[in-house]
N, C-alpha and C positions, 0 to 999 in steps of 0.2 A: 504494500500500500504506500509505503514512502517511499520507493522509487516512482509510482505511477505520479504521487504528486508534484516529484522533482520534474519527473521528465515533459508536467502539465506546464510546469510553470516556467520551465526553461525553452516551451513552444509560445510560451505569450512574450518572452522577452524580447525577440529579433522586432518585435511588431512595436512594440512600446518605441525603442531607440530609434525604431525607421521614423514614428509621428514626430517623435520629439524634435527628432534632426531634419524634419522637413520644414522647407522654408517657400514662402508662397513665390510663384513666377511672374507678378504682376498684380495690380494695387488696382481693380478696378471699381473700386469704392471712390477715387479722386480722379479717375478720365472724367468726368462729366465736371469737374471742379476746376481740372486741366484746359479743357475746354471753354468753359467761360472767362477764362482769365489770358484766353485772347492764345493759346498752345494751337499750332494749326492740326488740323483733322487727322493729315496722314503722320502727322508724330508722336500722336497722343497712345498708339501701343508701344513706342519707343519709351516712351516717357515712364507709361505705367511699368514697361519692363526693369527701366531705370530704380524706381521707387524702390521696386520690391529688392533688386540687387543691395541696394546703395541702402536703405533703414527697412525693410523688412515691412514695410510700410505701415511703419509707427512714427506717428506727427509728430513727437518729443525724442526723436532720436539723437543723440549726442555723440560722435567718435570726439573721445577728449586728447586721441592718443595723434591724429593729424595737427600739422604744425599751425600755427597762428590763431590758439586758439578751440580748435577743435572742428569737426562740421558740424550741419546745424540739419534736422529735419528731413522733409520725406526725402528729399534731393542731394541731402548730404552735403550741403554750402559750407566750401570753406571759409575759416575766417581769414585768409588772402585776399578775398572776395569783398570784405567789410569798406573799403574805401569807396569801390567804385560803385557797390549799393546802397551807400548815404547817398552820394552824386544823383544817382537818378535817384533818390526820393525812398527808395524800400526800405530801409532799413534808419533806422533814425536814430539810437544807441545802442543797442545790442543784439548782437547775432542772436540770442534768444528769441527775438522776434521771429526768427525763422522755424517757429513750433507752431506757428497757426499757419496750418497745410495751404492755403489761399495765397500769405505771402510768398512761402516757401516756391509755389507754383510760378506765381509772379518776378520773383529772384529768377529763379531758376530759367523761365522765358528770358528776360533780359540778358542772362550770362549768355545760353543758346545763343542769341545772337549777335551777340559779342565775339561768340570763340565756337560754335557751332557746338559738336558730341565730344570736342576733346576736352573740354573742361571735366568731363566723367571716363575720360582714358577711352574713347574711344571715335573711332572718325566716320563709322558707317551710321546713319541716319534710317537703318533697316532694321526693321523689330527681327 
């Protein structure tokens, strides 16, 4: 009997580590959020793919371990970034502002077309 239960419970294990270690392919709780805040149509599976890569697409994401600060939010804004979004108006004192998904989207359009997919390590605009 206690091997049948070892061997129960050593069949529900691979299952448990496989959810836990799953991480979503794309955030689309915020494409229609993306959208409004002016993301053009054919970039918005980019974008969502982006989120879920970059914060798992959690609005209060913080990497404290990138330089200048840290990133910020669903986009992962670094804070290299903080100058040139006071200039245009997004960001007003602190990178922390980049936790309400809306800015973050807004930053994150601006950067795009500033520097296109390479500001997130990558240069194809292909989901």
């Amino acid at each position: 009997m206690a091997v049948a239960l070892m061997a129960a419970s050593l069949a529900i294990l691979p299952t448990q580590q496989a959810s836990a270690s799953a991480r979503p392919t794309s955030c689309p709780t915020y494409e229609k959020l993306a959208a409004e805040v002016g993301w053009p149509r054919k970039e918005i599976a980019r974008v969502s793919k982006i989120m879920a890569r970059e914060s798992s697409c959690f609005a209060r994401a913080w990497n404290q371990k990138d330089p200048y600060g840290g990133s910020h939010g669903l986009m992962q804004i670094n804070g290299s970034n903080k100058g040139f979004l006071m200039r245009e108006g997004i960001v007003r004192q602190s990178m922390v502002e980049l936790w309400k998904p809306r800015r973050n989207l807004v930053a994150a359009l601006a950067l795009w077309r500033e520097c296109g997919w390479s500001c997130w390590g990558t240069r194809s605009s292909r989901p």
